[in-house]
N, CA, C, O and CB atoms as a CASP TS submission, in Angstrom:
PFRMAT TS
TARGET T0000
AUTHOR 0000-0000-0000
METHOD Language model
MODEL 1
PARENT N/A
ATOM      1  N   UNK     1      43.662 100.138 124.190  1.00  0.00           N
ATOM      2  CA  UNK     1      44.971 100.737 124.447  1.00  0.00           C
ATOM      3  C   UNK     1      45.460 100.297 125.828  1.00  0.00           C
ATOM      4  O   UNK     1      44.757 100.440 126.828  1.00  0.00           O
ATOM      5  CB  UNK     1      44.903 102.295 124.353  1.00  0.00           C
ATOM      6  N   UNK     2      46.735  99.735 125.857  1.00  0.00           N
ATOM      7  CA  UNK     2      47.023  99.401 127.422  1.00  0.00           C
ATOM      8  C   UNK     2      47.587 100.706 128.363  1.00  0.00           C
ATOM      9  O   UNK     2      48.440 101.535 128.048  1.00  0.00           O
ATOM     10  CB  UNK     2      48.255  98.149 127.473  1.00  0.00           C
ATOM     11  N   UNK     3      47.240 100.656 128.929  1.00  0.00           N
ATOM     12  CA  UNK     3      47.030 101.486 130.377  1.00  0.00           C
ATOM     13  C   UNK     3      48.038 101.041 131.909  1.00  0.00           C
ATOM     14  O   UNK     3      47.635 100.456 132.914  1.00  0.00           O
ATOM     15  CB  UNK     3      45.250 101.159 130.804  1.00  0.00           C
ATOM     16  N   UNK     4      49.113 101.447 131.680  1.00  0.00           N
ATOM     17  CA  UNK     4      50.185 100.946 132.672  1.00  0.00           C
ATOM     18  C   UNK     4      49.476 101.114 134.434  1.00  0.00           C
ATOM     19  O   UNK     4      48.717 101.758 135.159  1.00  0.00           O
ATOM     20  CB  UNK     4      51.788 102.082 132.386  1.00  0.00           C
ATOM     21  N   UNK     5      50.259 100.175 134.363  1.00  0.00           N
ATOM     22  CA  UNK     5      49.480 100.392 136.334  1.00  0.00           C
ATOM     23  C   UNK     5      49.606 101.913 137.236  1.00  0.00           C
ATOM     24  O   UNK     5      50.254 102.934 137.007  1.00  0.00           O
ATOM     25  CB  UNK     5      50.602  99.137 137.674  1.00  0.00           C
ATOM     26  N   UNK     6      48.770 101.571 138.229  1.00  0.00           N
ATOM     27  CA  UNK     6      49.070 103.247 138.711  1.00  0.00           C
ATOM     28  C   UNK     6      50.314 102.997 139.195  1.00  0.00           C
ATOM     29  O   UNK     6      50.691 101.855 139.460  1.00  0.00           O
ATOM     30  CB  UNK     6      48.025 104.070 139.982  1.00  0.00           C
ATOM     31  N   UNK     7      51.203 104.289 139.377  1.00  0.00           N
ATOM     32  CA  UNK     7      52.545 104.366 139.949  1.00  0.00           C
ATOM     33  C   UNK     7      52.668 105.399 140.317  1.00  0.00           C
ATOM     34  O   UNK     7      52.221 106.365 139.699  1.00  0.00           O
ATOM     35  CB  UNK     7      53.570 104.098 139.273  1.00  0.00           C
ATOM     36  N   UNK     8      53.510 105.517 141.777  1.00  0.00           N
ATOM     37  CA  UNK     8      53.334 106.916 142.499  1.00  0.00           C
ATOM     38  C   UNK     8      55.150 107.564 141.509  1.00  0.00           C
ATOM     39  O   UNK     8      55.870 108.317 142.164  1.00  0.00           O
ATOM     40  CB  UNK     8      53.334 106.697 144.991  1.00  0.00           C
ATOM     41  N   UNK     9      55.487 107.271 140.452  1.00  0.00           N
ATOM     42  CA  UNK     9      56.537 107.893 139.418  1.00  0.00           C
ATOM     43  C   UNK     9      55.790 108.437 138.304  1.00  0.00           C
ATOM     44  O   UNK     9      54.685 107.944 138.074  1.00  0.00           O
ATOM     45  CB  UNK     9      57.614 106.821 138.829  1.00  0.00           C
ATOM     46  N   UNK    10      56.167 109.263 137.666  1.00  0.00           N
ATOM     47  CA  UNK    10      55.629 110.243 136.671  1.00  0.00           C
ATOM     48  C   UNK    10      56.444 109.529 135.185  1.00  0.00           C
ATOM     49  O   UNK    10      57.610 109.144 135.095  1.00  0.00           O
ATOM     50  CB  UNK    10      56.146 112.124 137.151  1.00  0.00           C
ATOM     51  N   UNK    11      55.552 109.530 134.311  1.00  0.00           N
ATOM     52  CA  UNK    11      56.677 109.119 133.177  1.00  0.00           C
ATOM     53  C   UNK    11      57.250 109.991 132.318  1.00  0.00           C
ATOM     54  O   UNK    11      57.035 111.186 132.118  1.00  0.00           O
ATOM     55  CB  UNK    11      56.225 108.229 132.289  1.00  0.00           C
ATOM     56  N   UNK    12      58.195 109.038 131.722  1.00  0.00           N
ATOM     57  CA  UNK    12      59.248 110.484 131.056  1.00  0.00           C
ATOM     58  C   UNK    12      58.940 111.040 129.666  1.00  0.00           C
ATOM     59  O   UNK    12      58.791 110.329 128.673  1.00  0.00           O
ATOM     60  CB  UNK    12      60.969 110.031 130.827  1.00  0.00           C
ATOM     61  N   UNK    13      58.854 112.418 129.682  1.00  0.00           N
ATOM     62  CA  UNK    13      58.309 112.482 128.047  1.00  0.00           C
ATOM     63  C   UNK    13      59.220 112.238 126.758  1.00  0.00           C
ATOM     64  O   UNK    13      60.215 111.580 127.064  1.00  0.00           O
ATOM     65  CB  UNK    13      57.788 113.928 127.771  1.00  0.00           C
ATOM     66  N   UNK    14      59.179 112.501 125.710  1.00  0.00           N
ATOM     67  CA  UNK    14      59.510 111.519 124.504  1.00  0.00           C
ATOM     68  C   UNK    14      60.986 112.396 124.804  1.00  0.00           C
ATOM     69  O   UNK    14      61.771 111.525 125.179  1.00  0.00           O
ATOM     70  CB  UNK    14      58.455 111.584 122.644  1.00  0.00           C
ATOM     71  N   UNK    15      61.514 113.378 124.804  1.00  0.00           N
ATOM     72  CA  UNK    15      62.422 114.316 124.662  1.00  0.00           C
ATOM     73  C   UNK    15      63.305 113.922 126.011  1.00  0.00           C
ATOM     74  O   UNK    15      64.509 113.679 125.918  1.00  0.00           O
ATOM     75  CB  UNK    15      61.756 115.848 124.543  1.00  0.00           C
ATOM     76  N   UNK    16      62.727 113.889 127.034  1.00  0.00           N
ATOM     77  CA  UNK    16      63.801 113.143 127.999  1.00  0.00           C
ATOM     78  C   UNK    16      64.400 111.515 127.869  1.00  0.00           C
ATOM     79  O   UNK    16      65.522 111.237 128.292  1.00  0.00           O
ATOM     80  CB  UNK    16      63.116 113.181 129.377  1.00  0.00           C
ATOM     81  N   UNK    17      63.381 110.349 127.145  1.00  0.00           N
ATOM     82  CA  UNK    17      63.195 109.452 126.472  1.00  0.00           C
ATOM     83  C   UNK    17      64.985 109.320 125.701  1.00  0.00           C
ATOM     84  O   UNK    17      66.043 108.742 125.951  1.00  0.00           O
ATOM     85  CB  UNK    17      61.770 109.801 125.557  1.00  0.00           C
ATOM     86  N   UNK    18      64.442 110.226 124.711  1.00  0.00           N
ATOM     87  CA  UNK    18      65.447 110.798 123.653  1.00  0.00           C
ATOM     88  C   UNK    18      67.229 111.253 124.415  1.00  0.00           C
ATOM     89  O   UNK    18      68.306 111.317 123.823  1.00  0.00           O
ATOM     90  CB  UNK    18      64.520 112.422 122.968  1.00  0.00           C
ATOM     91  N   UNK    19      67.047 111.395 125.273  1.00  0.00           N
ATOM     92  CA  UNK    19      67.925 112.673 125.928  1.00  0.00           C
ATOM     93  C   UNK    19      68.847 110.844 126.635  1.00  0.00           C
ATOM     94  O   UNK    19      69.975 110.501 126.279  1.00  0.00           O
ATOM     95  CB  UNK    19      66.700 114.398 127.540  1.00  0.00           C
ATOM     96  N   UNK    20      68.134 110.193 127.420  1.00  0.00           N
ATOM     97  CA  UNK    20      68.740 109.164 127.898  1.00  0.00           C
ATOM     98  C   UNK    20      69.199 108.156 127.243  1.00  0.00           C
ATOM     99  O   UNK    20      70.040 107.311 127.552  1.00  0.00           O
ATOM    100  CB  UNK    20      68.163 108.764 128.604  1.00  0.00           C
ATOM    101  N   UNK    21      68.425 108.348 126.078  1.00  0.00           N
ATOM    102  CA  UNK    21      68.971 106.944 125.248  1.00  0.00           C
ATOM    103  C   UNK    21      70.603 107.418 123.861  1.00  0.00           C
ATOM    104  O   UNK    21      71.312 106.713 123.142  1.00  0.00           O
ATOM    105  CB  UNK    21      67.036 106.239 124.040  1.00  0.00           C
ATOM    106  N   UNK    22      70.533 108.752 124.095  1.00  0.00           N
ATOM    107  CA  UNK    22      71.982 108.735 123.615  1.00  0.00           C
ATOM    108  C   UNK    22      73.359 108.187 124.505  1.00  0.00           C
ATOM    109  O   UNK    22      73.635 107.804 125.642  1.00  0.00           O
ATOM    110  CB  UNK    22      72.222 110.159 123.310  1.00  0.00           C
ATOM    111  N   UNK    23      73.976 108.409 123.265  1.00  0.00           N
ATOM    112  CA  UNK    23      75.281 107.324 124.002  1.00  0.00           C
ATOM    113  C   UNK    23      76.337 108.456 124.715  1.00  0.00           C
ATOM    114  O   UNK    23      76.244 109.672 124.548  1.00  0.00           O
ATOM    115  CB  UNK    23      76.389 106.185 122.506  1.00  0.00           C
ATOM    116  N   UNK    24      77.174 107.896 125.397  1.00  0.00           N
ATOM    117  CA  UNK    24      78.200 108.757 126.558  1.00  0.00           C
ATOM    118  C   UNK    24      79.228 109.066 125.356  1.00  0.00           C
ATOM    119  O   UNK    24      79.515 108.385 124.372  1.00  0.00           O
ATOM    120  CB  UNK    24      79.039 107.665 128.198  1.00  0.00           C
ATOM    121  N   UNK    25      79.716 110.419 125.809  1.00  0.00           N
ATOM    122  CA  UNK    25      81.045 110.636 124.188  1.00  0.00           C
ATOM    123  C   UNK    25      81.682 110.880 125.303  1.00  0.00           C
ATOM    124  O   UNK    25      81.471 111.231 126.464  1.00  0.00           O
ATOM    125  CB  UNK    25      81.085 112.092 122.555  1.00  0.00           C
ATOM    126  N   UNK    26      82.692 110.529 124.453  1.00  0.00           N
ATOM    127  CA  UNK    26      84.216 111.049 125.261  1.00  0.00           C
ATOM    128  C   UNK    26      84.828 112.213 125.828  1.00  0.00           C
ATOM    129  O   UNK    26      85.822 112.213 126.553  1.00  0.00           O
ATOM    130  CB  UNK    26      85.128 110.930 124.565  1.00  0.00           C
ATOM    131  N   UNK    27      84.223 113.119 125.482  1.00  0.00           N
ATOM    132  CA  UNK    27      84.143 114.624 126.197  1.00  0.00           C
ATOM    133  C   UNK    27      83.840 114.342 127.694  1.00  0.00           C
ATOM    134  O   UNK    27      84.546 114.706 128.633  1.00  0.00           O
ATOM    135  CB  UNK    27      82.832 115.688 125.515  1.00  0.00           C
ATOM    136  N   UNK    28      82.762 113.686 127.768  1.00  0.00           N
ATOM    137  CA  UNK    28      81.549 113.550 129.071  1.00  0.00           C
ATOM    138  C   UNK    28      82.225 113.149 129.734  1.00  0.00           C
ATOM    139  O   UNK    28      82.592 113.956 130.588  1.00  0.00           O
ATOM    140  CB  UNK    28      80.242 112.707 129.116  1.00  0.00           C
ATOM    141  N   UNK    29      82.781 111.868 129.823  1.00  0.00           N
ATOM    142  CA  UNK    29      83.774 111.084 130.213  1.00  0.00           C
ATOM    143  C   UNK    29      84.799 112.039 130.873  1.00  0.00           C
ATOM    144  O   UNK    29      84.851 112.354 132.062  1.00  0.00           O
ATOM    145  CB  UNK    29      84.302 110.271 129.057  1.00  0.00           C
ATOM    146  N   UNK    30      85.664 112.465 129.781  1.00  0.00           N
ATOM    147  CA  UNK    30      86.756 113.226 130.355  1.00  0.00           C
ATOM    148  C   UNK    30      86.178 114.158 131.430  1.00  0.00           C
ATOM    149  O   UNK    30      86.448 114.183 132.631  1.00  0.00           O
ATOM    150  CB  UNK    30      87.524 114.031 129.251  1.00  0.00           C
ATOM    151  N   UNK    31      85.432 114.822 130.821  1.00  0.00           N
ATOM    152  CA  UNK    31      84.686 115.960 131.857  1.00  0.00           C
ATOM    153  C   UNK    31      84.392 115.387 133.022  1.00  0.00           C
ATOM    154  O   UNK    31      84.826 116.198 133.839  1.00  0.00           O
ATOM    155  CB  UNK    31      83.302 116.587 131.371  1.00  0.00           C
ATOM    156  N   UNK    32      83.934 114.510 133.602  1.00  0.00           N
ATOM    157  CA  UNK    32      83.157 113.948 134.490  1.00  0.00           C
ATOM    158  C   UNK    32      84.629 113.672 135.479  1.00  0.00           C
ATOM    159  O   UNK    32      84.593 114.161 136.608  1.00  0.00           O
ATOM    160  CB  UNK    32      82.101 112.568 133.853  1.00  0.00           C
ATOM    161  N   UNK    33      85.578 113.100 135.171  1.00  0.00           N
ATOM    162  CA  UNK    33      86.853 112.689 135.400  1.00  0.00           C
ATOM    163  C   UNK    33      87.430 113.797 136.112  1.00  0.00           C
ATOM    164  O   UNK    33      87.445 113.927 137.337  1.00  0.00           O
ATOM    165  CB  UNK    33      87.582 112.310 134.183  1.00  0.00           C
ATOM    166  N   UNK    34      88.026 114.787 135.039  1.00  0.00           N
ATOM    167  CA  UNK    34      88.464 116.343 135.741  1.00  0.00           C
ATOM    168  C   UNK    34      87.785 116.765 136.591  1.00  0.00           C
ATOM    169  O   UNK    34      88.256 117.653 137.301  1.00  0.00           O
ATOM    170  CB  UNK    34      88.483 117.494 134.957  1.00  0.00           C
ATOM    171  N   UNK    35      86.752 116.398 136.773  1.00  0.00           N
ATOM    172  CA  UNK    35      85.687 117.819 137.447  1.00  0.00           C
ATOM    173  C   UNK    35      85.628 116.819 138.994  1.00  0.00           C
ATOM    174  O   UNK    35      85.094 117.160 140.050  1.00  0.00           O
ATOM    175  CB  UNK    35      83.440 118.230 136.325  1.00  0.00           C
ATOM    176  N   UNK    36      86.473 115.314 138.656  1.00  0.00           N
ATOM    177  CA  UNK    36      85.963 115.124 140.321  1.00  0.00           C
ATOM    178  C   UNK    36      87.457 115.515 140.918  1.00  0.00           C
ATOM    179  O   UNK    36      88.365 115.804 140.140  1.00  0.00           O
ATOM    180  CB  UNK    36      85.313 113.178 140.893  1.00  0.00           C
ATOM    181  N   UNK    37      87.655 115.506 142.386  1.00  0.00           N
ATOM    182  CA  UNK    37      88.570 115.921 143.253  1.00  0.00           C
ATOM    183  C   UNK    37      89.768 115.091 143.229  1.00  0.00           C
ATOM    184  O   UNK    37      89.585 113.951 143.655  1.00  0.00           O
ATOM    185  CB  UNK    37      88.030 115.987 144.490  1.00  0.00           C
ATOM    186  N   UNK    38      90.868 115.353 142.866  1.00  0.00           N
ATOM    187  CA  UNK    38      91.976 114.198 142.873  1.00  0.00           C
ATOM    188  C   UNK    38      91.851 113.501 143.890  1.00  0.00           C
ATOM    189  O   UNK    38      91.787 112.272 143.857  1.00  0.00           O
ATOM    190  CB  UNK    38      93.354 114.576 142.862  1.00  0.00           C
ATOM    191  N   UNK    39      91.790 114.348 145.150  1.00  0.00           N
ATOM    192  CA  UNK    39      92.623 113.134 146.443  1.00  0.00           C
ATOM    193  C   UNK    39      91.377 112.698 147.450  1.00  0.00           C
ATOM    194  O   UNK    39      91.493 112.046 148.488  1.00  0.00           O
ATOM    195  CB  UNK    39      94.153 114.107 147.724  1.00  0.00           C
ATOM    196  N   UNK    40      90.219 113.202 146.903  1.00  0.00           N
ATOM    197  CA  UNK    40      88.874 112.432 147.536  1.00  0.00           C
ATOM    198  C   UNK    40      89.170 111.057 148.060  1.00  0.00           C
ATOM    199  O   UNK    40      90.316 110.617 148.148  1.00  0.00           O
ATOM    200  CB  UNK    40      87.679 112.218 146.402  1.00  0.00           C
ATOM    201  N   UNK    41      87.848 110.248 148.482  1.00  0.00           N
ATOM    202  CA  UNK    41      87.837 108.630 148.741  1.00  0.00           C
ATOM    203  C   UNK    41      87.881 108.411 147.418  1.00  0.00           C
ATOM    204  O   UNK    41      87.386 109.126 146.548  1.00  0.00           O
ATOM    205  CB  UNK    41      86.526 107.830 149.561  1.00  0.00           C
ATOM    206  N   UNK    42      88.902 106.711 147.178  1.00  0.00           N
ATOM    207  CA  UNK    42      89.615 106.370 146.386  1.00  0.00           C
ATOM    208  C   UNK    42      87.823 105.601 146.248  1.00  0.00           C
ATOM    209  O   UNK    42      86.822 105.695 146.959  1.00  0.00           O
ATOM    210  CB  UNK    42      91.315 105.707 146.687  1.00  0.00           C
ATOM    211  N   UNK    43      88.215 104.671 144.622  1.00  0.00           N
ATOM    212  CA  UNK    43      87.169 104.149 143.767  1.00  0.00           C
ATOM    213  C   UNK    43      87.113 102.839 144.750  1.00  0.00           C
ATOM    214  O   UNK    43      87.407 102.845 145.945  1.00  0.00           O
ATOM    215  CB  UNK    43      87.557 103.934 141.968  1.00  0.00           C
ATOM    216  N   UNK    44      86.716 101.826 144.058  1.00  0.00           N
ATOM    217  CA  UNK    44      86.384 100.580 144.957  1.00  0.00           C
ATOM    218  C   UNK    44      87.305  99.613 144.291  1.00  0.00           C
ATOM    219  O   UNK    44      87.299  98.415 144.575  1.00  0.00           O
ATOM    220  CB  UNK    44      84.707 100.041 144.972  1.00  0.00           C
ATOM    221  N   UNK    45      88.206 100.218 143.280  1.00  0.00           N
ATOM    222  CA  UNK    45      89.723  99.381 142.926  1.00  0.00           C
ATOM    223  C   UNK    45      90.528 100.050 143.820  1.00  0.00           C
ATOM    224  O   UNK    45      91.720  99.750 143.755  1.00  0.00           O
ATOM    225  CB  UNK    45      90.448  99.501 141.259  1.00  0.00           C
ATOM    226  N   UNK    46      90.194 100.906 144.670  1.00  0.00           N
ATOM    227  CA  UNK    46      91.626 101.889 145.769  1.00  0.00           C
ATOM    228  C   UNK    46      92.562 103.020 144.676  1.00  0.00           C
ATOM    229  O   UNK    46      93.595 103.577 145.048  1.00  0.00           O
ATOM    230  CB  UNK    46      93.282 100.325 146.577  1.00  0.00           C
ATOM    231  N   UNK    47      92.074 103.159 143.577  1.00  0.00           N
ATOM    232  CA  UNK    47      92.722 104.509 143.067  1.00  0.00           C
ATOM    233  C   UNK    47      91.932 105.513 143.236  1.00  0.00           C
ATOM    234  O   UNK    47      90.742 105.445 142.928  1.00  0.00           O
ATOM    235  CB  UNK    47      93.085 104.562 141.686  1.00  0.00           C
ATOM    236  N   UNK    48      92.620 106.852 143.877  1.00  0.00           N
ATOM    237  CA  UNK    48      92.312 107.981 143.799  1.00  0.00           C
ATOM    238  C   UNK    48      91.771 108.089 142.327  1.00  0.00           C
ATOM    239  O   UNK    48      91.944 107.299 141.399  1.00  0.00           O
ATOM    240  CB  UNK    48      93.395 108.804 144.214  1.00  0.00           C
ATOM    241  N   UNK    49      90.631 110.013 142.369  1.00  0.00           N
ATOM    242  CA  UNK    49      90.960 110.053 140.193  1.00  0.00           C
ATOM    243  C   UNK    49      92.153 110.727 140.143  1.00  0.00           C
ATOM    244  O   UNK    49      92.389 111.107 138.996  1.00  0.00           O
ATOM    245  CB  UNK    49      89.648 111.214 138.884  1.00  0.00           C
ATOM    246  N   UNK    50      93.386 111.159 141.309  1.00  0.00           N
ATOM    247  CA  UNK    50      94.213 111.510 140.599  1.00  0.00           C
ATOM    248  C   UNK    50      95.146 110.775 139.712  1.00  0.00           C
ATOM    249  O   UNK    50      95.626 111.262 138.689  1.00  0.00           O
ATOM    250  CB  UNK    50      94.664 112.065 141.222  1.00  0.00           C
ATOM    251  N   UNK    51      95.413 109.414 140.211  1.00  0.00           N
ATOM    252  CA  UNK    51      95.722 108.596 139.520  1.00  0.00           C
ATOM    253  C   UNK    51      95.021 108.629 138.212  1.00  0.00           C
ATOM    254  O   UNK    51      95.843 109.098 137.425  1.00  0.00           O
ATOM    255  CB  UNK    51      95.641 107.594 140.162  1.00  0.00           C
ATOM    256  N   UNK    52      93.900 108.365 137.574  1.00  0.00           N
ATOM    257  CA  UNK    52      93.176 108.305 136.719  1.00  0.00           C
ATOM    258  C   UNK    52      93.657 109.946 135.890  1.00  0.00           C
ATOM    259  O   UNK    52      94.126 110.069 134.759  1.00  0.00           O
ATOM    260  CB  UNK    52      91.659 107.973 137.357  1.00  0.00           C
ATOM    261  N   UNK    53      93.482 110.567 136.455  1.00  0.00           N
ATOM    262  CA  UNK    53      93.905 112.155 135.517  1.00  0.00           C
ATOM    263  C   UNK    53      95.287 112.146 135.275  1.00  0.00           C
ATOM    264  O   UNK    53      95.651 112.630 134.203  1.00  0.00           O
ATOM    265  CB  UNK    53      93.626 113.758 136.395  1.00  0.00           C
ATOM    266  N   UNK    54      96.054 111.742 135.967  1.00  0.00           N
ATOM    267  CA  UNK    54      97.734 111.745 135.936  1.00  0.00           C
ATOM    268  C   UNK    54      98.092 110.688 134.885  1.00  0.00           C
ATOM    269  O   UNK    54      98.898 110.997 134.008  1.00  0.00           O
ATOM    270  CB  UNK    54      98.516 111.296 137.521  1.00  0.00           C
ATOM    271  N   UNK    55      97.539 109.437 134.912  1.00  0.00           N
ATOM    272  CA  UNK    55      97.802 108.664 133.755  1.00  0.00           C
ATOM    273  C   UNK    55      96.504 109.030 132.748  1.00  0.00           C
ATOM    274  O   UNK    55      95.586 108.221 132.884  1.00  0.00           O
ATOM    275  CB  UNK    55      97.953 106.997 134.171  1.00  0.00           C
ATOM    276  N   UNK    56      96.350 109.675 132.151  1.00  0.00           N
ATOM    277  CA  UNK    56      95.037 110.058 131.333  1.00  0.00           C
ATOM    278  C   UNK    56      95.391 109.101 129.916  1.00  0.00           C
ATOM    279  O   UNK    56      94.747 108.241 129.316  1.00  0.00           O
ATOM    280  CB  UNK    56      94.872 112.046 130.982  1.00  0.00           C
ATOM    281  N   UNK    57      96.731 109.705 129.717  1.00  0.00           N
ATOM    282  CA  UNK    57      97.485 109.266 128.497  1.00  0.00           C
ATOM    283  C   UNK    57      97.490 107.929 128.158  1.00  0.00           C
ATOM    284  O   UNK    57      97.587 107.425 127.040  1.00  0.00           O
ATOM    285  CB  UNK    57      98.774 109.592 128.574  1.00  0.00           C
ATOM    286  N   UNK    58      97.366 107.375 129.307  1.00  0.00           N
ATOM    287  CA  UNK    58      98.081 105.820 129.270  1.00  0.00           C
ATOM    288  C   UNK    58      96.710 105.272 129.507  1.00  0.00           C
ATOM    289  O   UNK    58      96.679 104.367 128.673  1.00  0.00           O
ATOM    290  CB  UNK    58      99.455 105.301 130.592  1.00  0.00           C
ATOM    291  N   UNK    59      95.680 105.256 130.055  1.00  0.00           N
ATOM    292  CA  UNK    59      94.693 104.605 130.705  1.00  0.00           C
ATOM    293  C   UNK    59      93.209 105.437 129.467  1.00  0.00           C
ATOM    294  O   UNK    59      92.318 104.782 128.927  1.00  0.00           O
ATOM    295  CB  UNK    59      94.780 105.059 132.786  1.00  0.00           C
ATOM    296  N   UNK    60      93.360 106.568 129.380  1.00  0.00           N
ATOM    297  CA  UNK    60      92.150 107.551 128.551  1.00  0.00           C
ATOM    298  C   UNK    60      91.408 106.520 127.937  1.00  0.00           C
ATOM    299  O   UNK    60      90.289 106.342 128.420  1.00  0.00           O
ATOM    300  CB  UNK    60      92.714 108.741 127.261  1.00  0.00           C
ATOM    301  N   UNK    61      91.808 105.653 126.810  1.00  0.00           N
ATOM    302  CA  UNK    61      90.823 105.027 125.927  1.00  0.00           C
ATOM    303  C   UNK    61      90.397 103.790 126.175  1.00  0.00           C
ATOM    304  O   UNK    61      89.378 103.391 125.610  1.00  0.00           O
ATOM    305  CB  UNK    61      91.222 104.978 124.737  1.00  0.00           C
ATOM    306  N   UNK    62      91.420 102.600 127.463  1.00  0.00           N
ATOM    307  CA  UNK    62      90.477 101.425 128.390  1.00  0.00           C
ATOM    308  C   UNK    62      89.235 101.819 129.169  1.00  0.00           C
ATOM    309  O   UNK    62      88.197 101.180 129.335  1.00  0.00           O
ATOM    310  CB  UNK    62      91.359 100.787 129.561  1.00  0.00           C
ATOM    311  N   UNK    63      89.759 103.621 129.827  1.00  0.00           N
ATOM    312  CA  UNK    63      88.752 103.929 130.455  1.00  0.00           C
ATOM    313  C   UNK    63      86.981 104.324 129.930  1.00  0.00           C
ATOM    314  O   UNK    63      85.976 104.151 130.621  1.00  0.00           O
ATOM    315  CB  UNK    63      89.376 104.846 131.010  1.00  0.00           C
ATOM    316  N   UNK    64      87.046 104.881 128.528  1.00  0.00           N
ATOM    317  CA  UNK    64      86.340 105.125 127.334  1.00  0.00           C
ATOM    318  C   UNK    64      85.615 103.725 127.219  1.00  0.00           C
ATOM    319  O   UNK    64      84.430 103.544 127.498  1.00  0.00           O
ATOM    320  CB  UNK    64      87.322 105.563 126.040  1.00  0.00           C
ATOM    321  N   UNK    65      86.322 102.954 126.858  1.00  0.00           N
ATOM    322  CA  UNK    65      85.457 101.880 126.393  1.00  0.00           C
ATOM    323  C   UNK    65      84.835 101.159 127.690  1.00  0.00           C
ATOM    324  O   UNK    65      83.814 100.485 127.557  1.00  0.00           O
ATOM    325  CB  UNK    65      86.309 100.837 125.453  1.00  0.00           C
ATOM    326  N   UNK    66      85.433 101.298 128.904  1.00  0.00           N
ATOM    327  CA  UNK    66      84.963 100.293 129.980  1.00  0.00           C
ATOM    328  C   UNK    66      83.612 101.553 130.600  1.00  0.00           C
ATOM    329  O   UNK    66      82.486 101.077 130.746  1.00  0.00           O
ATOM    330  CB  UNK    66      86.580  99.718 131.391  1.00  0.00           C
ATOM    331  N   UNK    67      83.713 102.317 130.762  1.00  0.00           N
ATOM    332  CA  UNK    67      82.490 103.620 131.053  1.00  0.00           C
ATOM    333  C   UNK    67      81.486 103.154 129.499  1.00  0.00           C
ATOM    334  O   UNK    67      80.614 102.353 129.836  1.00  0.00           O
ATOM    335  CB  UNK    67      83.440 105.890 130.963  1.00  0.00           C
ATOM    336  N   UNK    68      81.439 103.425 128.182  1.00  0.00           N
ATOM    337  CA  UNK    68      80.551 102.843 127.254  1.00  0.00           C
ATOM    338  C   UNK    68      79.857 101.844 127.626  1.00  0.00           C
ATOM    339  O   UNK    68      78.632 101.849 127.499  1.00  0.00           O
ATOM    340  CB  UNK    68      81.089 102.484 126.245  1.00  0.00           C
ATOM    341  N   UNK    69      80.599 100.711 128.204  1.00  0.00           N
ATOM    342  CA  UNK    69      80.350  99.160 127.972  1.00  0.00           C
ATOM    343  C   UNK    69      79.439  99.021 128.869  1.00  0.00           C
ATOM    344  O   UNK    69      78.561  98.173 128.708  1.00  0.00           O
ATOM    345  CB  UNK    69      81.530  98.102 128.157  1.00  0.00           C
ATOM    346  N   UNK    70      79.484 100.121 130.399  1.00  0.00           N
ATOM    347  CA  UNK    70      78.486 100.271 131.324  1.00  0.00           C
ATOM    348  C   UNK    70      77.173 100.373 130.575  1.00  0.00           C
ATOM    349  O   UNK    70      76.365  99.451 130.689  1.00  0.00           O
ATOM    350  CB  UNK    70      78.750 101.443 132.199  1.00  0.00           C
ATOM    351  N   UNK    71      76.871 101.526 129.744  1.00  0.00           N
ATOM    352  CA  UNK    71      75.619 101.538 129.195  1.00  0.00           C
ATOM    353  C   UNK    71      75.177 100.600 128.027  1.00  0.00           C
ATOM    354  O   UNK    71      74.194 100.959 127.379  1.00  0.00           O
ATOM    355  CB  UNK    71      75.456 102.762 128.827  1.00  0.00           C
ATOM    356  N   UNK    72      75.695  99.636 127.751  1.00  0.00           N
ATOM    357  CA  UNK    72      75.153  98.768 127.095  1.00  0.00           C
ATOM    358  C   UNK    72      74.154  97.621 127.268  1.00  0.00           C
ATOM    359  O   UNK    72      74.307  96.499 127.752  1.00  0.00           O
ATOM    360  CB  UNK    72      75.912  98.458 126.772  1.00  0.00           C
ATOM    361  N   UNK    73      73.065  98.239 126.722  1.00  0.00           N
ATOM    362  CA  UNK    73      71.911  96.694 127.276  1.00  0.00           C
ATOM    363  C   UNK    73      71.819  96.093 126.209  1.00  0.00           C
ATOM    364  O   UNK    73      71.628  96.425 125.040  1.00  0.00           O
ATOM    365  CB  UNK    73      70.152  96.888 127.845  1.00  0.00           C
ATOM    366  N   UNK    74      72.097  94.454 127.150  1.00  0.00           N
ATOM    367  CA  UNK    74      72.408  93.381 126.551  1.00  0.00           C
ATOM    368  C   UNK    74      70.545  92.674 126.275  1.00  0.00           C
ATOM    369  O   UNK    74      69.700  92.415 127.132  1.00  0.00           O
ATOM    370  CB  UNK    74      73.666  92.455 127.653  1.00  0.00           C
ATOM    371  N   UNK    75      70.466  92.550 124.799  1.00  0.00           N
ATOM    372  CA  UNK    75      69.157  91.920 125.620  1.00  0.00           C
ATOM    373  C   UNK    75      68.735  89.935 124.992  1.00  0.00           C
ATOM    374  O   UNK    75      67.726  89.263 124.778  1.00  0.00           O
ATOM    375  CB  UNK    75      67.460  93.317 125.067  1.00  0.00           C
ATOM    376  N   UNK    76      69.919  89.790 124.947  1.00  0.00           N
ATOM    377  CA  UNK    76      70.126  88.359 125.740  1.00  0.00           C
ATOM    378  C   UNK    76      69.679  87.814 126.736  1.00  0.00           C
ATOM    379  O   UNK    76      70.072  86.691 127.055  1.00  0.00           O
ATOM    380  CB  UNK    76      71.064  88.167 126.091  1.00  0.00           C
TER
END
């Protein structure tokens, strides 16, 4: 049986495993969005999220797919 090297990290059990490898829904997203501060430090494109919450309508589902596309491993 292989026997991973020692590591001063603990590994994750099957249920946290489980817990990370689901995918981001669109709730999360939104949620994550609202819940930060409109007029905080802007992103590293220079928009505030109020921008991002104010156009929700217009921007909601580029933003959906470009947040998804983050968690996608490529294994190419």
């Amino acid at each position: 049986m292989y026997k991973p090297p020692f590591s001063i990290f603990s590994l994750l059990n099957t249920l946290d495993v489980v817990f990370l490898n689901k995918d981001v829904t669109n709730e999360e997203i939104t949620m994550a969005l609202f819940d930060m501060a409109p007029l905080k430090a802007p992103g590293s494109d220079g928009f505030h999220a109020f921008f991002f919450q104010n156009q929700w309508d217009v921007v909601g589902n580029v933003i959906y797919e470009w947040v998804k596309g983050i968690f996608v491993v490529s294994l190419e």
